[in-house]
mmCIF file as Biopython writes it, N, C-alpha, C and O atoms, coordinates in Angstrom:
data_model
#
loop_
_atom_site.group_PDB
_atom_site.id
_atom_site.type_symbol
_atom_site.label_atom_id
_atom_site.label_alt_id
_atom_site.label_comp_id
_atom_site.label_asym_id
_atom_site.label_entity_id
_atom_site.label_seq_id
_atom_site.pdbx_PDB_ins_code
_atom_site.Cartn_x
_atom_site.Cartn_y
_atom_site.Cartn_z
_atom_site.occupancy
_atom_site.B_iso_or_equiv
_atom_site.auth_seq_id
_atom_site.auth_asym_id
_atom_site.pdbx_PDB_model_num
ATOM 1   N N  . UNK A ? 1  ? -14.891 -17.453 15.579  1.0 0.0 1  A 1 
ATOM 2   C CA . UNK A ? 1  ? -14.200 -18.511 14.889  1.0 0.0 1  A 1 
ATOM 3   C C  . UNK A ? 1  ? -12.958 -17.988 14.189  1.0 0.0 1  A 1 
ATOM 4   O O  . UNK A ? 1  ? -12.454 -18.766 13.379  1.0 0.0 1  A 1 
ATOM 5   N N  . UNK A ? 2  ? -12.428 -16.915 14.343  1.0 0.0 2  A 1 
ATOM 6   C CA . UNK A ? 2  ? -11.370 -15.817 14.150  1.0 0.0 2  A 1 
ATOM 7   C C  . UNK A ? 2  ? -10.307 -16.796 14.479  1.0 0.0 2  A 1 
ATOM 8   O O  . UNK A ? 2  ? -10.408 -17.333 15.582  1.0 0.0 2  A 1 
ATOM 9   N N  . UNK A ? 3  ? -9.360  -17.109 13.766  1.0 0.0 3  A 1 
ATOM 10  C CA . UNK A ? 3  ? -8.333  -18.177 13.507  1.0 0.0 3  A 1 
ATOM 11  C C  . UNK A ? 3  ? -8.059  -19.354 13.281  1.0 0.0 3  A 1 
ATOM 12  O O  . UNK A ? 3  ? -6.929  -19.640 12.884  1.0 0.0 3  A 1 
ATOM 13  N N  . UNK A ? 4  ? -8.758  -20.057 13.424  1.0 0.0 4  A 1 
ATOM 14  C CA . UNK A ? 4  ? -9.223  -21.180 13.519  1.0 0.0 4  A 1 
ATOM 15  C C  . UNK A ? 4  ? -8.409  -22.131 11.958  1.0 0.0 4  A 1 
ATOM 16  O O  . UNK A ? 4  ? -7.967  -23.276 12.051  1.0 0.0 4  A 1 
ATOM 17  N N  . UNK A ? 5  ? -8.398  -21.506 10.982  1.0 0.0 5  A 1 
ATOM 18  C CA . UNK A ? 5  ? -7.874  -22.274 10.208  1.0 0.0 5  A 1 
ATOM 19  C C  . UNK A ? 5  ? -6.677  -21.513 10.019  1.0 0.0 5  A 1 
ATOM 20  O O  . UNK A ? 5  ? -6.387  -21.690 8.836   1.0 0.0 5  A 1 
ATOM 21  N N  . UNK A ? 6  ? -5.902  -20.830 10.497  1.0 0.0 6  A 1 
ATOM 22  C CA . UNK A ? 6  ? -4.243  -20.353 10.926  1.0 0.0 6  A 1 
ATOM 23  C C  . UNK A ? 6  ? -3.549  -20.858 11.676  1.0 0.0 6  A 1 
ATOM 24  O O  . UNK A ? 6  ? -3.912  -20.850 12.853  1.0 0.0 6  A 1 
ATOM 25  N N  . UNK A ? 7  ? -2.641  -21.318 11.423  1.0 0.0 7  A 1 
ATOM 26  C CA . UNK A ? 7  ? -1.839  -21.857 12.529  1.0 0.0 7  A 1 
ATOM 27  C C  . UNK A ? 7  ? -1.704  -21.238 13.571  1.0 0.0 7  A 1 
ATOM 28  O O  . UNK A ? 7  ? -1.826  -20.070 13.202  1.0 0.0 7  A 1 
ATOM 29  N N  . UNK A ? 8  ? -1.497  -21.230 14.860  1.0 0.0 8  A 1 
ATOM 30  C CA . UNK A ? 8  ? -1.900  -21.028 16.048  1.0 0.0 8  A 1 
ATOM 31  C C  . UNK A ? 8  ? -0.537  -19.437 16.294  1.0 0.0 8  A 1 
ATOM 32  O O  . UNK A ? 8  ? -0.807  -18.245 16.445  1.0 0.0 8  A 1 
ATOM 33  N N  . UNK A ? 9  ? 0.557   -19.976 16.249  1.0 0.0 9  A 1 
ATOM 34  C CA . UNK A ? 9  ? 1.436   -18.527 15.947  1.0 0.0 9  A 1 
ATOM 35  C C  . UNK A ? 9  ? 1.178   -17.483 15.275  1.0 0.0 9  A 1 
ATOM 36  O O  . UNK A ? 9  ? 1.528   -16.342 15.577  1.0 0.0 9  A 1 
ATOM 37  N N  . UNK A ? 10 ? 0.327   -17.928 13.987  1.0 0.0 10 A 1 
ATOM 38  C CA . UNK A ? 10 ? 0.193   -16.510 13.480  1.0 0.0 10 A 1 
ATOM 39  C C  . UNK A ? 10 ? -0.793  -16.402 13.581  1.0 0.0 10 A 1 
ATOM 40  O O  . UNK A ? 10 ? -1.191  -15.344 13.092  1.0 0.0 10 A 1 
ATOM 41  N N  . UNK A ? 11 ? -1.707  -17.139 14.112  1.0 0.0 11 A 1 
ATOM 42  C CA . UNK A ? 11 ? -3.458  -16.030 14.469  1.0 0.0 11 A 1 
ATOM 43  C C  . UNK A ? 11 ? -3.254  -15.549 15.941  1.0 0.0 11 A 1 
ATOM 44  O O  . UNK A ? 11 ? -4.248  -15.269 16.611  1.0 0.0 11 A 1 
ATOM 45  N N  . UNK A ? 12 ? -1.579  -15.410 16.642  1.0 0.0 12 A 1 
ATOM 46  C CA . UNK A ? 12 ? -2.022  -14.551 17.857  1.0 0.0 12 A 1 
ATOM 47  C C  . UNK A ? 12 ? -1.043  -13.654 17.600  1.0 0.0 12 A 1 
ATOM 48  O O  . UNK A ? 12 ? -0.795  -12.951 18.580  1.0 0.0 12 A 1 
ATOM 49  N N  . UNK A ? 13 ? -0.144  -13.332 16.261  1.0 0.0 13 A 1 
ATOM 50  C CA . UNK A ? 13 ? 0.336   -12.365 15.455  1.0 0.0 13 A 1 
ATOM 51  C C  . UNK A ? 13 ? -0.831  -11.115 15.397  1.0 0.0 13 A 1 
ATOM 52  O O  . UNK A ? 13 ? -0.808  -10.031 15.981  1.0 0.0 13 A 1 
ATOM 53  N N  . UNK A ? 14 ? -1.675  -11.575 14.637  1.0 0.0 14 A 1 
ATOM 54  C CA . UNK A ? 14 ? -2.468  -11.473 13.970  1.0 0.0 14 A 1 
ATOM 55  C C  . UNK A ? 14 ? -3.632  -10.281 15.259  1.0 0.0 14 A 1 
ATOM 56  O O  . UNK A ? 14 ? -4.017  -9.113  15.209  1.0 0.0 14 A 1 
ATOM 57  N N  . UNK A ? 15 ? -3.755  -11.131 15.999  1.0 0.0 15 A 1 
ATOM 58  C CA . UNK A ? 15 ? -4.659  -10.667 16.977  1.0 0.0 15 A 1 
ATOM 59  C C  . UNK A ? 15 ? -3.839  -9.763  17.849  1.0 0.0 15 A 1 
ATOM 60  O O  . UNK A ? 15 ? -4.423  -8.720  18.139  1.0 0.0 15 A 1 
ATOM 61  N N  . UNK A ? 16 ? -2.849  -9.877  18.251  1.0 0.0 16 A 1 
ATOM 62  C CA . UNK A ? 16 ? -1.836  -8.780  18.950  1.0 0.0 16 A 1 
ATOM 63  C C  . UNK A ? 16 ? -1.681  -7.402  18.167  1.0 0.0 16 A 1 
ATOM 64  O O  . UNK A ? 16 ? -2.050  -6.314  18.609  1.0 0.0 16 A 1 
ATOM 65  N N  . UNK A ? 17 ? -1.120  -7.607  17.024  1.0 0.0 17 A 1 
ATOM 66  C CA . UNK A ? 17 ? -1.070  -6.974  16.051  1.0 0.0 17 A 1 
ATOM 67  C C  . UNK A ? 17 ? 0.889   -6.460  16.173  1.0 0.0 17 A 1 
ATOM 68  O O  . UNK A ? 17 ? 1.615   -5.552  15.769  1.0 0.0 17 A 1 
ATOM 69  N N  . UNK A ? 18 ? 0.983   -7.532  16.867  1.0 0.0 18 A 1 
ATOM 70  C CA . UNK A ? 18 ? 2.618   -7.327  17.270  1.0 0.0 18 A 1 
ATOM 71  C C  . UNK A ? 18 ? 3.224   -8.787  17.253  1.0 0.0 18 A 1 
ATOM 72  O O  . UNK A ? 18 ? 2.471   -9.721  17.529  1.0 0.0 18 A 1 
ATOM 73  N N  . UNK A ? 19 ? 4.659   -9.049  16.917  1.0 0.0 19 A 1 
ATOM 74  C CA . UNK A ? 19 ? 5.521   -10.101 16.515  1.0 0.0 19 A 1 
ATOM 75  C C  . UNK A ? 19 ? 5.281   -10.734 17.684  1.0 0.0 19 A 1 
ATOM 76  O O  . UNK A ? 19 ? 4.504   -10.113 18.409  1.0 0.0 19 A 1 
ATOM 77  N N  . UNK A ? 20 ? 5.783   -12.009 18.222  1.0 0.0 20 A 1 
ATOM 78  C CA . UNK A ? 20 ? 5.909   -12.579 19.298  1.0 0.0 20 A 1 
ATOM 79  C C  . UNK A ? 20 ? 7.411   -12.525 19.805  1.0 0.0 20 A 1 
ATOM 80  O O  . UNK A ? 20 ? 8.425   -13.078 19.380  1.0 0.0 20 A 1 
ATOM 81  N N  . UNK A ? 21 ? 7.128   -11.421 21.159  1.0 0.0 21 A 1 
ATOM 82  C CA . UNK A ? 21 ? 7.912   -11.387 21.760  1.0 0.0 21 A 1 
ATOM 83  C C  . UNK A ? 21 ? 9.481   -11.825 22.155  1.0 0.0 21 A 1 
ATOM 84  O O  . UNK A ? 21 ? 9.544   -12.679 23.039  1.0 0.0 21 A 1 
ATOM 85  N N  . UNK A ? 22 ? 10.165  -11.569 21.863  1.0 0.0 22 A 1 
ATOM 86  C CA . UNK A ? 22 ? 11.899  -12.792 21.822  1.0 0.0 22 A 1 
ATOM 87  C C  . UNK A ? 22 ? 11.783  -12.949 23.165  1.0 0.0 22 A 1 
ATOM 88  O O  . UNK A ? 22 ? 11.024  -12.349 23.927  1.0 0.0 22 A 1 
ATOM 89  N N  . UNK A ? 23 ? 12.858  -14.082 23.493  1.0 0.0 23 A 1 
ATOM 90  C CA . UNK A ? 23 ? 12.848  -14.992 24.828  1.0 0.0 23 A 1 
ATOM 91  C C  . UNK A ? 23 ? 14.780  -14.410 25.107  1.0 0.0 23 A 1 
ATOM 92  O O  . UNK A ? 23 ? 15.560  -14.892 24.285  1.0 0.0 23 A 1 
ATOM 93  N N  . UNK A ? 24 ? 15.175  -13.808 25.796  1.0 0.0 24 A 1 
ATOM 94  C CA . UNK A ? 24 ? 15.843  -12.825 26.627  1.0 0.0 24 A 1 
ATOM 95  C C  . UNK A ? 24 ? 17.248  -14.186 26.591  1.0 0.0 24 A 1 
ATOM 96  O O  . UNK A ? 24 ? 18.416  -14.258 26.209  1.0 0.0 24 A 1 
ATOM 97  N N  . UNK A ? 25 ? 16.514  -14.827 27.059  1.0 0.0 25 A 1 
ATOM 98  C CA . UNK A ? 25 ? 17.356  -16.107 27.407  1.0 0.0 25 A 1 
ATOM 99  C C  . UNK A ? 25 ? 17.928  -17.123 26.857  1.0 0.0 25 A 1 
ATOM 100 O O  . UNK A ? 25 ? 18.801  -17.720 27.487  1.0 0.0 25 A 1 
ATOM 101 N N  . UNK A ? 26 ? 17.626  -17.457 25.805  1.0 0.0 26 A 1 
ATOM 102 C CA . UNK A ? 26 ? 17.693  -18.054 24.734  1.0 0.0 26 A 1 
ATOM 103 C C  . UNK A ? 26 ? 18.698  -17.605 23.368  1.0 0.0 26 A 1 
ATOM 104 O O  . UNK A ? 26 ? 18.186  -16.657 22.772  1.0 0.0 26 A 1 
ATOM 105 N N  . UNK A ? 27 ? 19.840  -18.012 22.825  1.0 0.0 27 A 1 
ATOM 106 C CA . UNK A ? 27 ? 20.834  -17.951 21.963  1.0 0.0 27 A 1 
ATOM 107 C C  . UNK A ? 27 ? 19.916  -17.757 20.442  1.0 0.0 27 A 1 
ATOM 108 O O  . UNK A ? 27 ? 19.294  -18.701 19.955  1.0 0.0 27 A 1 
ATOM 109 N N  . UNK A ? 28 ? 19.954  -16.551 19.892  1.0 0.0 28 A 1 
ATOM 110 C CA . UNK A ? 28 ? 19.262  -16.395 18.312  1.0 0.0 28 A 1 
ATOM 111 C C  . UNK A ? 28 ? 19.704  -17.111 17.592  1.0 0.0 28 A 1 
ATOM 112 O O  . UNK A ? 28 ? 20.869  -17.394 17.314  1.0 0.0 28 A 1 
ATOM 113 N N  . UNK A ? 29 ? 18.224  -17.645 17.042  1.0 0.0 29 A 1 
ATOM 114 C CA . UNK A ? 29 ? 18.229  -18.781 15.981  1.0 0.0 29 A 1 
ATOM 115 C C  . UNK A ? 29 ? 19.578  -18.422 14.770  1.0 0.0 29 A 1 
ATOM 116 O O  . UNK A ? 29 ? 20.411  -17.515 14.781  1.0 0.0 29 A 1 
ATOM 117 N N  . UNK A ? 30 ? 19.396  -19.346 13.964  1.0 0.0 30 A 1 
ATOM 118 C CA . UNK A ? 30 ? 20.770  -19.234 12.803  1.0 0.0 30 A 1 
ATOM 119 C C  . UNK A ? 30 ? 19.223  -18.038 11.813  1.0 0.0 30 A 1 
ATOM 120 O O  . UNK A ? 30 ? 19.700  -17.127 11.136  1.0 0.0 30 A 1 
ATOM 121 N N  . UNK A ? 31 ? 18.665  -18.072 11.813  1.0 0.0 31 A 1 
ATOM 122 C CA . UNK A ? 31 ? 17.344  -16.963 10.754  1.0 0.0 31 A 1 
ATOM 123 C C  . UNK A ? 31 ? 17.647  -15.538 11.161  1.0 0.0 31 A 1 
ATOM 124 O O  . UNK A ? 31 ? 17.813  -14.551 10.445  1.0 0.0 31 A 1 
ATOM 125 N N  . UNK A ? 32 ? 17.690  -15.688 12.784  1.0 0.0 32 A 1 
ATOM 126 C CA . UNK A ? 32 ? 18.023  -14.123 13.051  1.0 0.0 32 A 1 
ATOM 127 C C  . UNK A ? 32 ? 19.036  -13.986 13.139  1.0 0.0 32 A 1 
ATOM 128 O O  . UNK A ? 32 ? 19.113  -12.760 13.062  1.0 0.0 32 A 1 
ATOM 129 N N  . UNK A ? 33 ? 20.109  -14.379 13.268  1.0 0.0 33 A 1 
ATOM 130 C CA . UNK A ? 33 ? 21.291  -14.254 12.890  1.0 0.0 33 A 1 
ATOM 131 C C  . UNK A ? 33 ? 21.788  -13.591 11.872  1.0 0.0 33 A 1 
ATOM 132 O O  . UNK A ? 33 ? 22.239  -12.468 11.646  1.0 0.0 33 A 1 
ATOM 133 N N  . UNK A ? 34 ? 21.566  -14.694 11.251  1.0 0.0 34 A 1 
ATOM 134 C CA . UNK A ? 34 ? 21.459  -14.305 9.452   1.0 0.0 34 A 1 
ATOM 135 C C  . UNK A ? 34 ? 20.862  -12.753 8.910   1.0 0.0 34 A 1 
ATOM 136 O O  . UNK A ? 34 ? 21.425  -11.901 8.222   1.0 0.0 34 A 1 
ATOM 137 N N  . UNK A ? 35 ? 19.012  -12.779 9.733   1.0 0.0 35 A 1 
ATOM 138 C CA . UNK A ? 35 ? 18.523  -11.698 9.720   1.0 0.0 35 A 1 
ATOM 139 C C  . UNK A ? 35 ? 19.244  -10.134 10.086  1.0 0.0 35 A 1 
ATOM 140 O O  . UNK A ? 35 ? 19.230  -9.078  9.454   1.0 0.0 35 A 1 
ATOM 141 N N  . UNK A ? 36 ? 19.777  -10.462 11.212  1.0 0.0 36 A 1 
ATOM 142 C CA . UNK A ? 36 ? 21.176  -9.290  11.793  1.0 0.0 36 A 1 
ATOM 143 C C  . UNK A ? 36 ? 21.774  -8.935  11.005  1.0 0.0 36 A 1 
ATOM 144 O O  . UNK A ? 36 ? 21.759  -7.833  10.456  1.0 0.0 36 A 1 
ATOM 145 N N  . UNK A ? 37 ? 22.672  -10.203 10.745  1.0 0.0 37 A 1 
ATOM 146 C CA . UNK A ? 37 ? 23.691  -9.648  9.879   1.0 0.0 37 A 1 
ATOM 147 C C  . UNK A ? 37 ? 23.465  -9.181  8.427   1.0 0.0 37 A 1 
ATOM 148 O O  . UNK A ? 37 ? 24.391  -8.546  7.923   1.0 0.0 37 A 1 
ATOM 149 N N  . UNK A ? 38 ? 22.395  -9.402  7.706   1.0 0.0 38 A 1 
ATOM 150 C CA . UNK A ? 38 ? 22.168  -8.602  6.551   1.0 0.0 38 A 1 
ATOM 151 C C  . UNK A ? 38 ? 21.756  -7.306  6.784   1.0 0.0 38 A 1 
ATOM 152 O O  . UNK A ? 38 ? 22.264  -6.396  6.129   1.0 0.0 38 A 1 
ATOM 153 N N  . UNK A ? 39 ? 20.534  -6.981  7.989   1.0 0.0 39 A 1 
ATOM 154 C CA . UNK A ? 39 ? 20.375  -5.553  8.325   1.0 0.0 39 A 1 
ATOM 155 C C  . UNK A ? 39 ? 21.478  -4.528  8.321   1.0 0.0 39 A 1 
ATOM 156 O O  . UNK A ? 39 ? 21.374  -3.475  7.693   1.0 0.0 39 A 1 
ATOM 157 N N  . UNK A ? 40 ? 23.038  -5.008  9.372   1.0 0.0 40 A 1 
ATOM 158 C CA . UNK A ? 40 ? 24.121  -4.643  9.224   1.0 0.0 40 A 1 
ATOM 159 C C  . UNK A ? 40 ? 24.822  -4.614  7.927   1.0 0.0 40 A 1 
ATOM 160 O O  . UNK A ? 40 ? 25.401  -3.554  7.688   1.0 0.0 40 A 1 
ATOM 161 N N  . UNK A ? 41 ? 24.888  -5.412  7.163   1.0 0.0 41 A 1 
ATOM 162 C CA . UNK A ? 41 ? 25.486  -5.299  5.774   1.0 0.0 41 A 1 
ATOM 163 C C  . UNK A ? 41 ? 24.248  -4.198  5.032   1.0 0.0 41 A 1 
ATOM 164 O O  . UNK A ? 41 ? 24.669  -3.544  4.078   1.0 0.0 41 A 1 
ATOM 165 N N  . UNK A ? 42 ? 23.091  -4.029  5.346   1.0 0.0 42 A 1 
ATOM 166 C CA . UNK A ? 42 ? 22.379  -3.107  4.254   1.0 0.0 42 A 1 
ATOM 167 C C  . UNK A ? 42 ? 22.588  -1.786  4.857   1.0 0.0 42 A 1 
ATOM 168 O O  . UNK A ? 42 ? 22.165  -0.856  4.170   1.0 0.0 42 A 1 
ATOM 169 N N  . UNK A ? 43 ? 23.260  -1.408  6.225   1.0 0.0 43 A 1 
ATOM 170 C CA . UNK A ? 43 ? 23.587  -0.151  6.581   1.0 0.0 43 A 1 
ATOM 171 C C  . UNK A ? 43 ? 24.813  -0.005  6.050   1.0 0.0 43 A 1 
ATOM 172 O O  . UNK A ? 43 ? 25.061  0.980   5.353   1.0 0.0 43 A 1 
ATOM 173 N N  . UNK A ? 44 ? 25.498  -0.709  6.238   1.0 0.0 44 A 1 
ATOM 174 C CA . UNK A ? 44 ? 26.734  -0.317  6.010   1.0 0.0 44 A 1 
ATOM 175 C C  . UNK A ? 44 ? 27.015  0.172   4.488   1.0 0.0 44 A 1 
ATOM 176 O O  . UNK A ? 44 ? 27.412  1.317   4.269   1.0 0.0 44 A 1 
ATOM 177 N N  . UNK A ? 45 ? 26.828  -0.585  3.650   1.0 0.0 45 A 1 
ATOM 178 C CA . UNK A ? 45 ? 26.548  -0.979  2.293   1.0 0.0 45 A 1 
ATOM 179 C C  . UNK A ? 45 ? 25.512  1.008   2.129   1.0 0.0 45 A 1 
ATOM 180 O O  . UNK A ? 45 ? 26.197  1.935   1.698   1.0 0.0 45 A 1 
ATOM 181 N N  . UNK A ? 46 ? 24.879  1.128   2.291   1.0 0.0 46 A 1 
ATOM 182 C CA . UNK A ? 46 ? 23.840  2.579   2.067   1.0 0.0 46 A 1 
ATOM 183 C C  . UNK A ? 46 ? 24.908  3.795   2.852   1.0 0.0 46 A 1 
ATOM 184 O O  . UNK A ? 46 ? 25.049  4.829   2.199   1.0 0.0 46 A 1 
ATOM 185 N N  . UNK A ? 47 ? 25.652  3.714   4.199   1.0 0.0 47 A 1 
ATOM 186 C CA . UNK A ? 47 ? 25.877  4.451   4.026   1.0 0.0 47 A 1 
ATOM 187 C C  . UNK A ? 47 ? 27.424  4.833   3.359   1.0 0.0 47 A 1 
ATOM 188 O O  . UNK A ? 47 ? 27.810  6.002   3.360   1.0 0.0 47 A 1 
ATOM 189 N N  . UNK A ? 48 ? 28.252  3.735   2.798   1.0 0.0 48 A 1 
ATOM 190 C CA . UNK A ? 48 ? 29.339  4.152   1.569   1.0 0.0 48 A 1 
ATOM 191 C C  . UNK A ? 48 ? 28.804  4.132   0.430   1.0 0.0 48 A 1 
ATOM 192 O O  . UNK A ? 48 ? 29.697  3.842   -0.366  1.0 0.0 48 A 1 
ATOM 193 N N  . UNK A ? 49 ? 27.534  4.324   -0.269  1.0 0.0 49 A 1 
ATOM 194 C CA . UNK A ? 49 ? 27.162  4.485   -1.008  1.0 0.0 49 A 1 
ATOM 195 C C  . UNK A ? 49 ? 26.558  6.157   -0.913  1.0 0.0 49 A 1 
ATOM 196 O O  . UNK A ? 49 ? 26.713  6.946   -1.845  1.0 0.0 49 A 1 
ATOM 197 N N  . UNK A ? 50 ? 25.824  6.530   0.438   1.0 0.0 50 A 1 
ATOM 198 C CA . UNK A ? 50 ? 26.005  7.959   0.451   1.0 0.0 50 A 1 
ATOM 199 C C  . UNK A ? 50 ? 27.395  8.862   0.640   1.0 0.0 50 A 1 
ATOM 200 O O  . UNK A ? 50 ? 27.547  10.066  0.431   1.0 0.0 50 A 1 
ATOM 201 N N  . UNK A ? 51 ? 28.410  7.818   1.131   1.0 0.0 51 A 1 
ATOM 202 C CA . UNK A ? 51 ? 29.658  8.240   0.854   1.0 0.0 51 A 1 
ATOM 203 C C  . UNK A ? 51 ? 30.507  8.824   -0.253  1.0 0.0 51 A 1 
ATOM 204 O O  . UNK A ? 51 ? 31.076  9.906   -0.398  1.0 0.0 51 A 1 
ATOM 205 N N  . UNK A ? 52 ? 30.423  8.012   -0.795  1.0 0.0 52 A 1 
ATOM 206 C CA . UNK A ? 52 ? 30.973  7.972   -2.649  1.0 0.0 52 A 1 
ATOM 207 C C  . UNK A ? 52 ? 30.121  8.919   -3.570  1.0 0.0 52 A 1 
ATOM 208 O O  . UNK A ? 52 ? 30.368  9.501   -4.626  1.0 0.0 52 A 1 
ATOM 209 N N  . UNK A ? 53 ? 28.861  8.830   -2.631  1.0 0.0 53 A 1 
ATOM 210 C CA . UNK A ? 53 ? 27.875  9.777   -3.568  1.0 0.0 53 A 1 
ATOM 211 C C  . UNK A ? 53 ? 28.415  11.687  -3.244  1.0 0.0 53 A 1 
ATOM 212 O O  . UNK A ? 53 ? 28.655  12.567  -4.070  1.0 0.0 53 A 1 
ATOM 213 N N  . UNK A ? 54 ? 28.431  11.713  -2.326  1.0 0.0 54 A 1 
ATOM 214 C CA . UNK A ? 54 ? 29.126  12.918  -1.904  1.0 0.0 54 A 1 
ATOM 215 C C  . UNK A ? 54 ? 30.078  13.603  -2.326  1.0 0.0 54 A 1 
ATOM 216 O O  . UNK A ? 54 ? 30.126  14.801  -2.604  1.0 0.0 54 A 1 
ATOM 217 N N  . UNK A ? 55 ? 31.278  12.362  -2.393  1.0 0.0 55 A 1 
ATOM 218 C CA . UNK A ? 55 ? 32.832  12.568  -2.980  1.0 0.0 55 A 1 
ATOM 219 C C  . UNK A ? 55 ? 32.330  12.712  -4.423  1.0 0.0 55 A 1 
ATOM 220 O O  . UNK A ? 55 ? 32.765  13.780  -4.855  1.0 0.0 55 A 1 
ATOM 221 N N  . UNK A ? 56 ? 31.698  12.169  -5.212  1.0 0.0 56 A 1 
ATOM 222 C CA . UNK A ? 56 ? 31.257  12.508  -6.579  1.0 0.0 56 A 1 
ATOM 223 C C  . UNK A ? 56 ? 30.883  13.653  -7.392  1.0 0.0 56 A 1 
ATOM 224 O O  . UNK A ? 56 ? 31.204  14.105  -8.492  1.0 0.0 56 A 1 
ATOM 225 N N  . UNK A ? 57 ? 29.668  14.115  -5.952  1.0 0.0 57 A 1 
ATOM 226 C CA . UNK A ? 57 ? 29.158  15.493  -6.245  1.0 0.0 57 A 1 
ATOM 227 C C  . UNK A ? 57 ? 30.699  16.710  -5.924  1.0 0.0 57 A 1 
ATOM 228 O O  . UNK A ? 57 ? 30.989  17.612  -6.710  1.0 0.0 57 A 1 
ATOM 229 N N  . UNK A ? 58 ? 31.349  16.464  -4.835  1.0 0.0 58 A 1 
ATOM 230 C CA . UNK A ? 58 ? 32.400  17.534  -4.566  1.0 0.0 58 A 1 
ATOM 231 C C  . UNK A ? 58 ? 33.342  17.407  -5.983  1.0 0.0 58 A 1 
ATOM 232 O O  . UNK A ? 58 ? 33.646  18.435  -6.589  1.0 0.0 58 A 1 
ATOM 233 N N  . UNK A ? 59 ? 33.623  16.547  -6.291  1.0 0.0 59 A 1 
ATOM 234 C CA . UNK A ? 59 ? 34.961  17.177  -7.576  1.0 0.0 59 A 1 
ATOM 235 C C  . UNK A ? 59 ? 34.423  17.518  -9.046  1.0 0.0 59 A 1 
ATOM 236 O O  . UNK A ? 59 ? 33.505  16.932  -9.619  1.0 0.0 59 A 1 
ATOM 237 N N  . UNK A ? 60 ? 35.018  18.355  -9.432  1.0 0.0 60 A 1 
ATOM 238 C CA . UNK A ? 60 ? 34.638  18.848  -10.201 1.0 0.0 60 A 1 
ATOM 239 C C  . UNK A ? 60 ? 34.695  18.239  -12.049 1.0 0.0 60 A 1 
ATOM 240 O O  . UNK A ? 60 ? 35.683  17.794  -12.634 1.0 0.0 60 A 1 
ATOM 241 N N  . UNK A ? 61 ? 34.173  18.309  -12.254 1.0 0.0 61 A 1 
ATOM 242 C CA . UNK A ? 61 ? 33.328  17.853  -13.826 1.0 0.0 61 A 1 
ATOM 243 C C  . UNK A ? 61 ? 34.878  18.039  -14.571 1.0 0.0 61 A 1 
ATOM 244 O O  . UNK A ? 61 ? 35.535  19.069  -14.723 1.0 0.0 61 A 1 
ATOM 245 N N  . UNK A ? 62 ? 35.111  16.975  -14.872 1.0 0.0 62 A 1 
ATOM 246 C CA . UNK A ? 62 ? 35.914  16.846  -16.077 1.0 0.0 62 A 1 
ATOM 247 C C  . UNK A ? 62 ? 35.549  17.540  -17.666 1.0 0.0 62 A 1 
ATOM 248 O O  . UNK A ? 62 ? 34.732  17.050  -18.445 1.0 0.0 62 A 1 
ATOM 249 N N  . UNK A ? 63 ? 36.166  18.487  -17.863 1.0 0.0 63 A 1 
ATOM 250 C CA . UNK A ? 63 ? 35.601  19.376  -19.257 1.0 0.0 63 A 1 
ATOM 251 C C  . UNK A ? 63 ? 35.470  18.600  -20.591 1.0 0.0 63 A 1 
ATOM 252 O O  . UNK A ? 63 ? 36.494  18.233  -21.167 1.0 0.0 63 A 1 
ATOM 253 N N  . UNK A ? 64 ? 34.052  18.298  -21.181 1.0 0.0 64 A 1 
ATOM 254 C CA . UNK A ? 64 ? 34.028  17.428  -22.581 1.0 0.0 64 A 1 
ATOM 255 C C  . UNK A ? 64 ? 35.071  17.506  -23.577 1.0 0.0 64 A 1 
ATOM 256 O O  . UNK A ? 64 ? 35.348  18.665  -23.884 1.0 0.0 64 A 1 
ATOM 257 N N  . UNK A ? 65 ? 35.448  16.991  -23.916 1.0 0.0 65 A 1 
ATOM 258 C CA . UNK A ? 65 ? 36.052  16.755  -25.370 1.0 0.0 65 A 1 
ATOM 259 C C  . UNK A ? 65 ? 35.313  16.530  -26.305 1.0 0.0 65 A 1 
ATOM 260 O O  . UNK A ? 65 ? 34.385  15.723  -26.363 1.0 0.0 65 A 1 
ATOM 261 N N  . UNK A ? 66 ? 35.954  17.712  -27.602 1.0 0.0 66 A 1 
ATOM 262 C CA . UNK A ? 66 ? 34.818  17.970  -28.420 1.0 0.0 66 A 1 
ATOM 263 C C  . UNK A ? 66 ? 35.288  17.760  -29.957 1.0 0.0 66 A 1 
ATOM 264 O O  . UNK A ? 66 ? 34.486  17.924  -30.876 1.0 0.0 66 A 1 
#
């Protein structure tokens, strides 16, 4: 009786233990789209942030004023 009160998509999630498959043929929804393009903005975004982090560590320490 293993799904039965799940909606039918996600109790064969569930039982696969894998997403349901994308359709090859078919134009991505506006979700994955969306989904894309933030993945791309969170790479991009991490790696000028290991960028800047770098350039930070290379110059050298401004001497305190005392």
């Amino acid at each position: 009786m293993r799904g039965h009160d799940v909606k039918r998509c996600l109790s064969l999630c569930a039982i696969s233990g894998k997403a349901l498959p994308m359709d090859e043929d078919r134009p991505p929804t506006r979700d994955e789209r969306l989904a894309a393009k933030l993945r791309e903005n969170l790479r991009r975004r991490k790696t000028q942030a290991r960028a800047i982090e770098r350039r930070d560590d290379s110059l050298p320490k401004a001497p305190e004023r005392g």
